[in-house]
C-alpha positions in Angstrom: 93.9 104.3 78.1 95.9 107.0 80.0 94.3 106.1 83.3 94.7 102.4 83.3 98.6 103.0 81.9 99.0 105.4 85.0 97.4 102.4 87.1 99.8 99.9 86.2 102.7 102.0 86.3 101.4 102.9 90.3 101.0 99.6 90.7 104.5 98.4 89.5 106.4 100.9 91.7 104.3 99.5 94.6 104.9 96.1 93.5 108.8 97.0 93.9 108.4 98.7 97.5 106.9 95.6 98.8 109.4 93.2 97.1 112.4 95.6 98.1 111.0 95.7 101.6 110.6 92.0 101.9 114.2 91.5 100.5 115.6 93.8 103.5 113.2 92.5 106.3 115.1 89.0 104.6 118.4 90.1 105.0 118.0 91.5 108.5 116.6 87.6 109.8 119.3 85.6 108.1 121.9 88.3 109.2 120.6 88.1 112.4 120.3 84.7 112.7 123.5 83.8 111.3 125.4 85.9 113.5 124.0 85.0 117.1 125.3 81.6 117.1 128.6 82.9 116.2 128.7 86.0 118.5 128.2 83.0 120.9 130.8 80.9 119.7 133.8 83.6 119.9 133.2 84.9 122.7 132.6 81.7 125.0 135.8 80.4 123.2 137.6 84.1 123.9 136.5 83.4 127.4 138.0 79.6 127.8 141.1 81.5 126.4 141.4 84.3 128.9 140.0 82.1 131.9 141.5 78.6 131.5 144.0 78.7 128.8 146.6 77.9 131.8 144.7 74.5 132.0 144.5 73.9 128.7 147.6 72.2 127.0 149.5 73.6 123.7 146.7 71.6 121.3 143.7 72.6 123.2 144.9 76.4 123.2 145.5 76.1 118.9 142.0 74.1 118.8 140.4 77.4 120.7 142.5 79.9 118.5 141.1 78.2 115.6 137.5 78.3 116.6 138.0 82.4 117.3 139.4 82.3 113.6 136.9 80.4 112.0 134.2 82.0 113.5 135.6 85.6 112.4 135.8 83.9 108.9 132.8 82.9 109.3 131.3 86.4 110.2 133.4 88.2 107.4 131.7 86.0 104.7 128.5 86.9 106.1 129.0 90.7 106.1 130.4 90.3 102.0 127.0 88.3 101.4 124.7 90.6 102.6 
């Protein structure tokens, strides 16, 4: 009975590997996948701010400024998730 005890104990710390493994191989996609659209989003707004913010009138410059923020939010929350 020794053996097959030893066999399910090997078995159960493999059985944890994988599912640890396949919980960080999770984690990298959705990080990854959340954050692209927002690296995006900051710095294409970041550059309507440094390039054409002298076009832009007072609302349009706060609508921009708001976007950067939200998108930092945004960011933040996904770096306390994971």
């Amino acid at each position: 009975m020794k053996l097959n005890e030893n066999n399910i104990q090997f078995h159960g710390r493999e059985a944890d590997e994988l599912e640890e493994r396949a919980k960080t191989a999770l984690l990298d996609s959705v990080s990854h996948d959340l954050r692209a659209p927002l690296r995006n989003i900051t710095s294409f707004s970041q550059i309507l701010m440094n390039e054409n913010a002298h076009q832009l009138d007072e609302p349009g410059r706060d609508y921009l400024q708001q976007v950067n923020g939200a998108a930092t939010r945004m960011s933040q929350l996904i770096d306390d998730l994971l």
